[in-house]
KETIFI-751235 format. One record per residue (C-alpha): residue in three letters; y, x, z. Coordinates in pm, whole numbers, plus 32768, in hexadecimal, padded with zeros to 4 digits. Last residue first. Example, Ala and Ser with C-alpha at 12.3 -4.5 7.8 and 13.67 -1.06 7.14 Angstrom:
<rs>
SER7F96855782CA
ALA7E3E84CE830C
</rs>
This chain:
<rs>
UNK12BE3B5373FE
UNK13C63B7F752A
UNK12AF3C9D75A5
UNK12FB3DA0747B
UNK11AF3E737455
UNK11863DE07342
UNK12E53E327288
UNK125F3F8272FF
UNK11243F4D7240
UNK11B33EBF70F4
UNK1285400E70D4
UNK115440F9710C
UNK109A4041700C
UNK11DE40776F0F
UNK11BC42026F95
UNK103F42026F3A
UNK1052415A6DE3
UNK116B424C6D80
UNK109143816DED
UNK0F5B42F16D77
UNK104142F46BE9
UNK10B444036C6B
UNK0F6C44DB6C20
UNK0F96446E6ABB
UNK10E3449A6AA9
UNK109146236B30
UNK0F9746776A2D
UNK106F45F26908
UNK1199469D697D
UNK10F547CE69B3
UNK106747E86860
UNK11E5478567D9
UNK12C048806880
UNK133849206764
UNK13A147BE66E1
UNK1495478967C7
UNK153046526783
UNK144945D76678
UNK133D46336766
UNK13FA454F6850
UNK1428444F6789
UNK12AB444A66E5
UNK11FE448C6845
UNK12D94364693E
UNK1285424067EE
UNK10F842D867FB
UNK111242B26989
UNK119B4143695D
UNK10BE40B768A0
UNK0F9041556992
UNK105A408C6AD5
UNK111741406BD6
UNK128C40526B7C
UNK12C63FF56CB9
UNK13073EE16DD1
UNK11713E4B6DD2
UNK11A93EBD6F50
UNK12AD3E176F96
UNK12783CD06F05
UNK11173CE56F63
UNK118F3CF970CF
UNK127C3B9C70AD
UNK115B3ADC702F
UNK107F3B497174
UNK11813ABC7245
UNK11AB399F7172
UNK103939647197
UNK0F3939997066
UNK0E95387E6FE5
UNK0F8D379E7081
UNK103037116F17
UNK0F6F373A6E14
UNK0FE638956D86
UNK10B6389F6C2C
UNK11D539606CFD
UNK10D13A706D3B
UNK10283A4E6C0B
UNK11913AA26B43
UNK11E03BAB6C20
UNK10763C436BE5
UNK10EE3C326A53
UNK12493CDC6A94
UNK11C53DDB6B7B
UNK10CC3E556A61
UNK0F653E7A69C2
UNK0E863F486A5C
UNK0F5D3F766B9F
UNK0FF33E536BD1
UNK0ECF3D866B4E
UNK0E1A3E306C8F
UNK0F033E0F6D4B
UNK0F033C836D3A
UNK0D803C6F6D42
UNK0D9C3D116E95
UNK0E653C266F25
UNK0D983B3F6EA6
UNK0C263BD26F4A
UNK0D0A3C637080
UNK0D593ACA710D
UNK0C4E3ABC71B8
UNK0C3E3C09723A
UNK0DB33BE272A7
UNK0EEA3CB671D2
UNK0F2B3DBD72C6
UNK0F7C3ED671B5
UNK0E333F74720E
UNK0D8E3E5171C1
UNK0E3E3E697053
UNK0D863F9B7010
UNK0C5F3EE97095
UNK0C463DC06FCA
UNK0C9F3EA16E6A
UNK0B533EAF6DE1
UNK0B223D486E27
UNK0C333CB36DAA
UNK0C083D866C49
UNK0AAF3CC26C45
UNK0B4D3B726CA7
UNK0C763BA66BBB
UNK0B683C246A89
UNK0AC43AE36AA1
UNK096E3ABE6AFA
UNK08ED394E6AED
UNK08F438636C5A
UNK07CA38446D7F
UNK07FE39866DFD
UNK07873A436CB9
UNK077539826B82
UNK067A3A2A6A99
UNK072A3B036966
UNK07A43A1A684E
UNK09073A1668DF
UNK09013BBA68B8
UNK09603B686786
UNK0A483A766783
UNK0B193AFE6888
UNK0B013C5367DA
UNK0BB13B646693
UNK0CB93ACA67C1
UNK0D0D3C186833
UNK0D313C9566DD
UNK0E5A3BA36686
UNK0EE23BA667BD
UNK0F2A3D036795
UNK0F693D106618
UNK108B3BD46600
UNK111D3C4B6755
UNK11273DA966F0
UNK11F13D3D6577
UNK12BC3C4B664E
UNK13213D8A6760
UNK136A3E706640
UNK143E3D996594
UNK15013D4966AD
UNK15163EC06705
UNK159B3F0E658C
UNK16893E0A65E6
UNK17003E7F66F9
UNK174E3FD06683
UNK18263F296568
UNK18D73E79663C
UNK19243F7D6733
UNK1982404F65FF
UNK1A733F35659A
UNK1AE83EF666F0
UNK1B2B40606757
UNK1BF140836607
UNK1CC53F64663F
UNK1D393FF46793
UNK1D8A413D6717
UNK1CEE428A66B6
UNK1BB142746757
UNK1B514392683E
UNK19C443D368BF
UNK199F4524692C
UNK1A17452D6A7C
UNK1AEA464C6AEE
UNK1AFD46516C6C
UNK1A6547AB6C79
UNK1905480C6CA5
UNK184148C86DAD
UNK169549136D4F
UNK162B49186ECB
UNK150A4A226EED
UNK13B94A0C6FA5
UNK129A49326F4C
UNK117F48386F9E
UNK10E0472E6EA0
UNK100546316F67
UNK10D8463B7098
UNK125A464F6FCD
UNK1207455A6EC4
UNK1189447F7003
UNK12EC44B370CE
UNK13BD447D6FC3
UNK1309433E6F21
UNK12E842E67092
UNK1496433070CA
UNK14D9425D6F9F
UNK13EB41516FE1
UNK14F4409070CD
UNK15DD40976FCB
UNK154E400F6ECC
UNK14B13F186F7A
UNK16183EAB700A
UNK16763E796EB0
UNK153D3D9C6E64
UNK15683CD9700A
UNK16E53C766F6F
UNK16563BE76E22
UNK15263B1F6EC0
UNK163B3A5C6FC5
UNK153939896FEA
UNK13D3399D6F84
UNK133338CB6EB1
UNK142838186DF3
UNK151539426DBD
UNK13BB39F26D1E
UNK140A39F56BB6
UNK15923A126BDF
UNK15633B456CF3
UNK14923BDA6BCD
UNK15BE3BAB6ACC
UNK16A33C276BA3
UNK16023D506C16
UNK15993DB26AA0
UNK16EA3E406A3F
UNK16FB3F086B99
UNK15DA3FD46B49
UNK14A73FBC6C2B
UNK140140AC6D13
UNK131641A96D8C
UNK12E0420E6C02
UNK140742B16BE9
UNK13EC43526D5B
UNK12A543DD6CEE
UNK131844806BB1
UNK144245156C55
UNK135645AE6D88
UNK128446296CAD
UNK139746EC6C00
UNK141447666D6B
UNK129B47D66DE0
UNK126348936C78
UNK13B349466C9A
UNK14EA48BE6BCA
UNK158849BC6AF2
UNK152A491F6999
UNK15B547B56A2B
UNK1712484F6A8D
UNK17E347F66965
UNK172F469D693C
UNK177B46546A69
UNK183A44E16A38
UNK173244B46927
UNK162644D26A59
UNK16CA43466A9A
UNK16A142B06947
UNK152443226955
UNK149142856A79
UNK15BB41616A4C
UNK170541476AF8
UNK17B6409E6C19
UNK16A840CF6D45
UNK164842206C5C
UNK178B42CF6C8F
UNK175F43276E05
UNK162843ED6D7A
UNK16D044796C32
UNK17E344EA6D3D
UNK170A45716E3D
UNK161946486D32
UNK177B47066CD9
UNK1821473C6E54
UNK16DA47C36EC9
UNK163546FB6FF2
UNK164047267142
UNK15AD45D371AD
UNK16E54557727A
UNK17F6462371EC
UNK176446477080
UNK174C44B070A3
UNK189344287130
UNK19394520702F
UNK187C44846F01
UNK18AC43126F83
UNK1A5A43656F8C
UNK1A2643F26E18
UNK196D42C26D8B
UNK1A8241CF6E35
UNK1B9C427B6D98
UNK1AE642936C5F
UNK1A8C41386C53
UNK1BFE40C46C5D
UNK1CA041C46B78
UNK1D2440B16A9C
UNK1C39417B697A
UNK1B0F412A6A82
UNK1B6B3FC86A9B
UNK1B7D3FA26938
UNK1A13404E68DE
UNK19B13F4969FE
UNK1A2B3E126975
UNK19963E6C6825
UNK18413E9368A2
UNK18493D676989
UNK18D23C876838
UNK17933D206774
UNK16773CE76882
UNK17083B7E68C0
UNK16713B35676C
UNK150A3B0B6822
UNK154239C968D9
UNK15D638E667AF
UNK156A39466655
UNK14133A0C669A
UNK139D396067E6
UNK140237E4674C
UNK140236C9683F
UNK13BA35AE6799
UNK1278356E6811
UNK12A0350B6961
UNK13A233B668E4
UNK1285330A6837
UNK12B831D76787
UNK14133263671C
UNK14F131656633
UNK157D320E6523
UNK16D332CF64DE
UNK16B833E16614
UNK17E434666694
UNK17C535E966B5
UNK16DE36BE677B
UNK168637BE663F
UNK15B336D96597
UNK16CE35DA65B4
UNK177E36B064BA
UNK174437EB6494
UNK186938B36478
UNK196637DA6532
UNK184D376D661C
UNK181B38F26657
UNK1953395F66A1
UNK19A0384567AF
UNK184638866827
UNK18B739F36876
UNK19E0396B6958
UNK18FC385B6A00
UNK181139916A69
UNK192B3A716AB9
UNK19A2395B6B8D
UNK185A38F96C32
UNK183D3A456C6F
UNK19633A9B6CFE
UNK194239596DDB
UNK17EA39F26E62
UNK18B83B0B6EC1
UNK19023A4D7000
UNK179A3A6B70AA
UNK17B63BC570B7
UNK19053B96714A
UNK18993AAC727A
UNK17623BDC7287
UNK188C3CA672FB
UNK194B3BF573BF
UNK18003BBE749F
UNK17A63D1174AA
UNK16193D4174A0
UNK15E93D1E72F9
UNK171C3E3172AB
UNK17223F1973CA
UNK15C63EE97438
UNK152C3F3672E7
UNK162F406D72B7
UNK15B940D17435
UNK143F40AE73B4
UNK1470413A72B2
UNK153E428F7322
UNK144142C17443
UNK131342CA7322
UNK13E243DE729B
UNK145B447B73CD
UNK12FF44967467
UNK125144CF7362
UNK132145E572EB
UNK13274669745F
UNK11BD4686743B
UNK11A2475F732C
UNK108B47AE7286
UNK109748F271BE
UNK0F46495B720B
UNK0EA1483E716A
UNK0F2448DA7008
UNK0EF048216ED5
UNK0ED246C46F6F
UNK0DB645DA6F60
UNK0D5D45A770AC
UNK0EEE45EE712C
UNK0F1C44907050
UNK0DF243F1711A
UNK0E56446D726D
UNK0FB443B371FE
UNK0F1F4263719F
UNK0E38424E72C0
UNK0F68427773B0
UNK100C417B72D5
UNK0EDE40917303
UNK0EBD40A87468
UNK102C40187467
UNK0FD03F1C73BB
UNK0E8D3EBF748F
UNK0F6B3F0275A9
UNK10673DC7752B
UNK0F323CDF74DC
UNK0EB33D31762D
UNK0FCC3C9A76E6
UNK10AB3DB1779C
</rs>
């Protein structure tokens, strides 16, 4: 095995002794959890990226997004005009620059969000949501309740997906309720995989089919760290009710719509604020003495805290000080803004192989945004529950980070990358 694959596969080993480092109860360590979760990636990894069939059909689903994305530019150019991806009236001097994030990119949010509130009144995302569940309390021994919310989250958001509990959330035990928290933020909602798969399709290929295979690979590590760090007995059942119903077809697409939107406008008002106080720290800590030759920036500093988490991953030393950056704006800011620096990257400052781990392991929603989103809907949710809640989506948020890193390392440890 070259040493870039054992340096990955060091660093899940690392990963794990770290989780049981911090967990609630060492005792309870398991060994045939780690075993069958980390078994359960890298079989998923090998089943989807190893088979040749299978990685031709990765590479397919870049025509659905190329048609969802020519689909949603239809809507916009009829709302907005050439700002929206329509014909332009004047002559263009430069082409770059008329690419619009807000009008063009971004409104793909909303048409994903109604797409899937009608494929889940059609009864399509259920089926699939229900057949994940079973896989998982079979294989991992999970309770019928925390398995659906978990199966649900490849499809759903961190809090769209606990609504499908919502009967069974006050009878969760601490280790199950963790474990929902850390799935959520372990990966990515289906409305977003289109649009990230559109912001990186020119820098890694097939981006939307490796996203959904993210999600599932870091099931069974979200699972298997929730499990390590917070240990418990009990297996909260639950029917085959699921608490999200829409009336009729119309209704799914208007409240689709209107979710999306209120996640559009969510994402532009972060976007504005984010980059917005990056570039003032940027400015600040600019008059500090250059260090290495070249001014601090808050990417080299964040790249430097975060060069040996993303060693362990089996990203190269030379390569850790980018990588690293990357995380890092994943986790203090978001996976939307590291997506958009990893597609931004010169080309060859980090290899494709290396390109194709931070993928994976940036595959989640474990950022500080995201933890205050996970505590106000579930607290809403439950609301007796509300000081644990806060303690535990804190303590998820390294959970989520964790299981993602997990993810990126077995994709490492692949040999045909």
């Amino acid at each position: 095995m070259p040493w870039l694959q054992i340096q990955s596969a060091f660093g899940i080993a690392v990963l794990v002794l770290l989780s049981w480092a911090i967990s609630e109860n060492r005792r309870a360590f398991s060994w045939r959890l780690v075993l069958v979760g980390v078994g359960l990636q890298i079989a998923l990894a090998l089943l989807f990226l190893g088979l040749p069939f299978a990685r031709d059909a990765l590479f397919s689903l870049n025509a659905v997004v190329d048609a969802l994305a020519s689909a949603t530019r239809a809507g916009t150019a009829f709302v907005f005009g050439y700002v929206g991806g329509g014909d332009i009236p004047f002559d263009v001097t430069q082409p770059n620059n008329t690419m619009s994030l807000a009008f063009q990119a971004l409104p793909l949010v909303i048409v994903m969000s109604a797409l899937a509130a009608l494929l889940w009144y059609w009864r399509i995302l259920p089926v699939i949501v229900r057949g994940i569940a079973f896989l998982l309390q079979r294989s991992m021994g999970l309770g019928g309740a925390v398995g659906l919310s978990a199966a649900a989250n490849i499809f759903l958001g961190m809090v769209e997906a606990p609504l499908l509990i919502r009967p069974y959330l006050a009878r969760l035990t601490r280790s199950e309720l963790f474990m929902v928290c850390t799935t959520g933020l372990a990966s990515v909602a289906g409305t977003v995989m289109v649009l990230y798969a559109t912001i990186l399709g020119n820098a890694v290929p097939g981006a939307l089919g490796h996203i959904l295979v993210a999600s599932f690979i870091s099931l069974p590590a979200a699972i298997l760290i929730s499990k390590v760090m917070v240990p418990g007995e009990g297996a909260t059942p639950a029917d085959a009710h699921m608490e999200v119903e829409y009336r009729s077809s119309m209704d799914a697409i208007t409240r689709g719509t209107e979710d999306g939107l209120r996640l559009y406008l969510g994402i532009l008002a972060m976007l504005i604020v984010m980059v917005a106080l990056v570039a003032l720290a940027n400015i600040i800590v600019g008059n500090l003495p250059p260090v290495g030759g070249a001014p601090l920036t808050v990417e080299r500093m964040v790249g430097w805290l975060f060069a040996p988490v993303v060693w362990l991953y089996g990203i190269p030393t030379d390569e850790a000080a980018v990588a690293g950056s990357l995380l890092g704006t994943k986790t203090i800011l978001n996976e939307f803004i590291a997506y958009l620096n990893l597609a931004g990257l010169p080309e060859g400052v980090l290899s494709p192989r290396s390109e194709l781990i931070m993928l994976y392991a940036m595959c989640g929603f474990a950022n500080f945004g995201s933890v205050g989103i996970m505590i106000a809907g579930l607290a809403n949710m439950v609301p007796e529950r509300r000081a644990e809640i806060v303690e535990l989506s804190l303590k998820s948020l390294v959970s989520g980070t964790i299981a993602t890193g997990m993810t990126g390392a077995v994709v490492g440890m692949l040999p045909f990358f």
